[in-house]
One Martini backbone bead per residue (centre of mass of N, CA, C, O) as a GRO file, in nm:
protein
  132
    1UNK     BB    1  17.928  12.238   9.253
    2UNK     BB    2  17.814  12.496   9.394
    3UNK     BB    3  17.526  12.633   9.455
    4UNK     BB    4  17.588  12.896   9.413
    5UNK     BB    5  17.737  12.883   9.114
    6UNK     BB    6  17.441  12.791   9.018
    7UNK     BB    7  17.328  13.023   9.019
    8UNK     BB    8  17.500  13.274   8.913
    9UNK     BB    9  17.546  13.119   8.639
   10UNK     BB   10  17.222  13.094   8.572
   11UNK     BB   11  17.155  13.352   8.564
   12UNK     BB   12  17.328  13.452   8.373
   13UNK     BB   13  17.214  13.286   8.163
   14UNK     BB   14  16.964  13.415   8.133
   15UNK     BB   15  17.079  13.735   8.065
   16UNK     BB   16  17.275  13.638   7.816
   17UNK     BB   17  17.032  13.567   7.657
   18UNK     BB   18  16.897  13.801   7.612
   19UNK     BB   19  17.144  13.979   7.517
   20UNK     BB   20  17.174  13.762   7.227
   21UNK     BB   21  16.895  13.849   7.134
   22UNK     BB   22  16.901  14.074   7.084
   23UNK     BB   23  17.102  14.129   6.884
   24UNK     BB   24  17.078  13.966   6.710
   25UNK     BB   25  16.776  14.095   6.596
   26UNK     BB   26  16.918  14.364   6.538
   27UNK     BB   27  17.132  14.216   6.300
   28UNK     BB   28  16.949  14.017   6.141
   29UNK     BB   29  16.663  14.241   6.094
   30UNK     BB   30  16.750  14.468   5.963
   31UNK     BB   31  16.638  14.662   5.704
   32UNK     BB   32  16.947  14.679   5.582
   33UNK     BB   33  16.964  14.370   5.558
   34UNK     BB   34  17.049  14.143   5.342
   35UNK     BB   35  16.874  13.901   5.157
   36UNK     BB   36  16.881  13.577   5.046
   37UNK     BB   37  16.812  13.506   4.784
   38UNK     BB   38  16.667  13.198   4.666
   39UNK     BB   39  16.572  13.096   4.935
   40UNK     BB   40  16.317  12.913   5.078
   41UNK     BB   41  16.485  12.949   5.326
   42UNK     BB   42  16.581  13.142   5.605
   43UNK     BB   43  16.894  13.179   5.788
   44UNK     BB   44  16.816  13.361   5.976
   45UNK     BB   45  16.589  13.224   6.125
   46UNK     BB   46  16.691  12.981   6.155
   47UNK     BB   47  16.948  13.066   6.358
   48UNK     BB   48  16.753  13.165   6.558
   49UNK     BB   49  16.580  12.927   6.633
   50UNK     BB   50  16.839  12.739   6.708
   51UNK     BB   51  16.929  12.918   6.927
   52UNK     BB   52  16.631  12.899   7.101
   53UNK     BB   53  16.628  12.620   7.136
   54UNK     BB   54  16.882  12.536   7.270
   55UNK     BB   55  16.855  12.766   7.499
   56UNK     BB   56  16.548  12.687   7.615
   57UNK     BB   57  16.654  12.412   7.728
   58UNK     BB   58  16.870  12.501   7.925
   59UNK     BB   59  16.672  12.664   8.107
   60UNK     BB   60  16.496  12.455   8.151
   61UNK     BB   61  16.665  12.261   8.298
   62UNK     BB   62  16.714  12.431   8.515
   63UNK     BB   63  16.383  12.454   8.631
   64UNK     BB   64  16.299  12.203   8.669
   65UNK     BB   65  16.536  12.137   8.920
   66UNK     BB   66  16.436  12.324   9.094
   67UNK     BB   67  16.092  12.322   9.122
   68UNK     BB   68  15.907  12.482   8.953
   69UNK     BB   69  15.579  12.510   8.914
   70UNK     BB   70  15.608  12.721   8.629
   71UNK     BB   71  15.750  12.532   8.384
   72UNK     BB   72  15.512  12.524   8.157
   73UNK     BB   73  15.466  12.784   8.123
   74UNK     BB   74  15.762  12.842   8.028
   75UNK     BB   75  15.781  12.641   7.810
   76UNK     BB   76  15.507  12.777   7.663
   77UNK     BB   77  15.637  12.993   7.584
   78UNK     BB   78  15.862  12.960   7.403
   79UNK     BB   79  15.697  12.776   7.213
   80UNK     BB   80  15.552  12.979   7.089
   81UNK     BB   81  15.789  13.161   6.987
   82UNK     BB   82  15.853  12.937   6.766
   83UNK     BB   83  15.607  12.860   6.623
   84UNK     BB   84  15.579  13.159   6.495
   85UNK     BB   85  15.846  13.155   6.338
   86UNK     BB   86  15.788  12.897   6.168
   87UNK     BB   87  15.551  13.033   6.008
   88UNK     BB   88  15.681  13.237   5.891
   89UNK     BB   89  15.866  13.039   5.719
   90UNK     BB   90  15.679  12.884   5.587
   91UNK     BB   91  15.503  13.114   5.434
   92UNK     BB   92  15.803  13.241   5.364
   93UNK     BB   93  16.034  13.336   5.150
   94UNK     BB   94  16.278  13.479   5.147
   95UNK     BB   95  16.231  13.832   5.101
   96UNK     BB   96  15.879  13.800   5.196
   97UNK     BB   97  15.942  13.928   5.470
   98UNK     BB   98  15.933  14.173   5.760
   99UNK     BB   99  16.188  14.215   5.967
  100UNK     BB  100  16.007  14.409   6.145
  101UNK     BB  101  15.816  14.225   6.239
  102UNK     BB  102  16.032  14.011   6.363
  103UNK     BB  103  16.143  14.204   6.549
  104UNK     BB  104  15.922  14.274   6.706
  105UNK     BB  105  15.822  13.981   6.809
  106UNK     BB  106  16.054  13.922   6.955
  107UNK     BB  107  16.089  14.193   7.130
  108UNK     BB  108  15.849  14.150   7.275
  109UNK     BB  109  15.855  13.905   7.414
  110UNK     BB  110  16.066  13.957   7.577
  111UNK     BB  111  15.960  14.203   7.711
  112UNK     BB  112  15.720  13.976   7.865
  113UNK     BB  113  15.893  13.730   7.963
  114UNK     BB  114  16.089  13.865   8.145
  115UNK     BB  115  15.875  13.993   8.339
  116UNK     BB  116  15.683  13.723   8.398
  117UNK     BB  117  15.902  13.469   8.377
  118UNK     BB  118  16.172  13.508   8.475
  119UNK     BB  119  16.158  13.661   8.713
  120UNK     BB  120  16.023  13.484   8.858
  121UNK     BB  121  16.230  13.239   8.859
  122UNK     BB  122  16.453  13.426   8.991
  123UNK     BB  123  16.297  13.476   9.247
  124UNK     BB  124  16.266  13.172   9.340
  125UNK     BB  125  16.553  13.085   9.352
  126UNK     BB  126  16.666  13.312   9.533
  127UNK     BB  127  16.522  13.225   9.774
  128UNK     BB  128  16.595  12.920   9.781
  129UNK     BB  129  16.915  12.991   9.825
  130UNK     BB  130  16.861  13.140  10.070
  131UNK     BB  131  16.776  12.899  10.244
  132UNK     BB  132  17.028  12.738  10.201
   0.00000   0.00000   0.00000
C-alpha cells in the first residue's frame, strides 16, 4: 500500500471512529432506550467498551508506527475514558445507572479528545506525509 493510501485511510478511519462512537452513544444510551433489566453487567456499556478497546488498539496502532512523540499521552486519554466506563458498569447493575450521565461522559471526552488528541496527531501526520 502507498504511503498516501495509509494516511487517507488513517485519517478517515480516526474520523469514522468518532462518528460510529456518536452515533452508538446517541442510540444506545437514549433515555428512551430501555434497559435490560435483570443483568448484573449492562450489555450496553459491555458493547460500547468492546467497540472502543477494539477501535483504539488500531488508531494505537497508527500513532505508534507514525512515531508521534505524544503516543503514550494518546493512548493514556484512551484509557482513562475506559477505565471511567468500566467504574460506571461495576458500581451499578444494569438499570441502576443514569444513561444521560454516561452519555454526557462520552460525549464530552469525545469532544475533547478529538480537539486536543485527534487534531494535534492528525496535524503531525499530515506534516509528515507532506515531507514525503
Amino acid at each position: 500500500m502507498r504511503l498516501q493510501d495509509v494516511h487517507t485511510k488513517g485519517i478517515r478511519f480516526i474520523h469514522a471512529n468518532k462518528e460510529c462512537l456518536e452515533y452508538l452513544t446517541r442510540q444506545l444510551f437514549d433515555p428512551e432506550v430501555i434497559c435490560h433489566e435483570g443483568h448484573q453487567v449492562c450489555p450496553r456499556l459491555s458493547d460500547v467498551i468492546r467497540y472502543m478497546e477494539r477501535n483504539f488498539e488500531r488508531e494505537e496502532v497508527l500513532i505508534r508506527l507514525s512515531g508521534y512523540s505524544a503516543y503514550q499521552e494518546h493512548k493514556n486519554d484512551h484509557s482513562d475514558l475506559l477505565r471511567r466506563l468500566k467504574n460506571i458498569q461495576k458500581r451499578n447493575k444494569c438499570s441502576e445507572y443514569d444513561n444521560v450521565a454516561v452519555a454526557n461522559e462520552i460525549s464530552a471526552w469525545l469532544k475533547r479528545h478529538t480537539a486536543e488528541f485527534d487534531h494535534d496527531f492528525i496535524e503531525f501526520w499530515s506534516g509528515m506525509y507532506a515531507s514525503n
